[in-house]
C-alpha positions as a printed NumPy array, in Angstrom:
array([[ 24.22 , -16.738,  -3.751],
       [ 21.259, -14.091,  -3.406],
       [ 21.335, -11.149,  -1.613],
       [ 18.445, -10.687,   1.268],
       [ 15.924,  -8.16 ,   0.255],
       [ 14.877,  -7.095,   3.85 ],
       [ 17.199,  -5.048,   6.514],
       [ 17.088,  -6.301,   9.843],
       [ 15.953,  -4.655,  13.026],
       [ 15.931,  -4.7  ,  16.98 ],
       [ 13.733,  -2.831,  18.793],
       [ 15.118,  -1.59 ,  22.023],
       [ 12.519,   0.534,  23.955],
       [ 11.957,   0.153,  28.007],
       [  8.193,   0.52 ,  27.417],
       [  6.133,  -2.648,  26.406],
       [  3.333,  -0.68 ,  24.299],
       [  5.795,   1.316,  22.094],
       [  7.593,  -1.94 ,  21.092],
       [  4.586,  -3.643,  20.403],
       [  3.66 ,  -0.821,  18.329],
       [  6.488,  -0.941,  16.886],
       [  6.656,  -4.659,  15.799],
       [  3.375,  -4.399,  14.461],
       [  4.274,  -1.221,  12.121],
       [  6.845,  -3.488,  11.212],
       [  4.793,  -6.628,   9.935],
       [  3.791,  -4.284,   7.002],
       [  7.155,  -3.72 ,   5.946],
       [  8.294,  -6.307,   3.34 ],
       [ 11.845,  -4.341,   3.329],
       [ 12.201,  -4.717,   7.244],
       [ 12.669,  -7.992,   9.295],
       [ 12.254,  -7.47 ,  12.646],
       [ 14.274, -10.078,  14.673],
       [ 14.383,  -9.168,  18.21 ],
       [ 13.457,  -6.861,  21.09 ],
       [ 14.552,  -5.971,  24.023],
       [ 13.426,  -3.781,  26.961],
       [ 16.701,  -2.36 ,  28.134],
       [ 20.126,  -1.617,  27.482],
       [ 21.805,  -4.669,  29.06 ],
       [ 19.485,  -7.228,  27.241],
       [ 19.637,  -5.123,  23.826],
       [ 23.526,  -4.987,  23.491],
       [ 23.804,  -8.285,  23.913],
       [ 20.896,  -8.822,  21.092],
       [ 22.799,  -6.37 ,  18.824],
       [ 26.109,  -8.468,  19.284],
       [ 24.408, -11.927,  18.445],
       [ 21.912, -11.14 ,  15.948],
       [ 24.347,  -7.918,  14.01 ],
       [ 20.983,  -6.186,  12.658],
       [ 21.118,  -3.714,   9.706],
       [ 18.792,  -1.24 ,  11.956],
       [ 18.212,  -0.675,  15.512],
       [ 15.281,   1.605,  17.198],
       [ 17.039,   2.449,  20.665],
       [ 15.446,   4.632,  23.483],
       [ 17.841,   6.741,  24.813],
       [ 16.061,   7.537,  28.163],
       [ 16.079,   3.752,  29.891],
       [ 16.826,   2.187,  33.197],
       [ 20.263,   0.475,  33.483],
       [ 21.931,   1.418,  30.458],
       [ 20.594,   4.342,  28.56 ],
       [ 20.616,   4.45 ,  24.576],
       [ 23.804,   6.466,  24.433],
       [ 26.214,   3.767,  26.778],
       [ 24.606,   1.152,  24.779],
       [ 25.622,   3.005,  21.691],
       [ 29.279,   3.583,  22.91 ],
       [ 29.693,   0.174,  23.999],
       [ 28.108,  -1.057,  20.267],
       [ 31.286,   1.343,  19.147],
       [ 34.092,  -0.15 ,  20.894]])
């Protein structure tokens, strides 16, 4: 069995441009795989939960659940 050679990554960001920005930063990253976004707390958690990324870019400052009750409930 071989190993992946890429770490995975959601974006999480309440702000269409930035994640879009993001993604696209990401496309010239062989090492990074980016598998999902998400534009709030709710819909990222859930992402984070199915998908189990090696990285995740998280806004703190968002509607509905910030970055840091996303990150708790990621903890528990």
């Amino acid at each position: 069995m071989t190993e992946k050679s890429y770490a995975t990554v959601i974006i999480i960001d309440d702000h269409p441009l930035l994640r879009k920005g993001l993604s696209q930063l990401l496309e010239f990253e062989p090492e990074l795989m980016l598998l999902a976004e998400a534009s709030n707390g709710q819909q990222g958690l859930a992402l984070a939960i199915q998908n189990e990324p090696d990285l995740i870019i998280l806004d703190l400052n968002m509607p509905e659940k910030d970055g840091i009750e996303m990150m708790l409930s990621l903890k528990k």
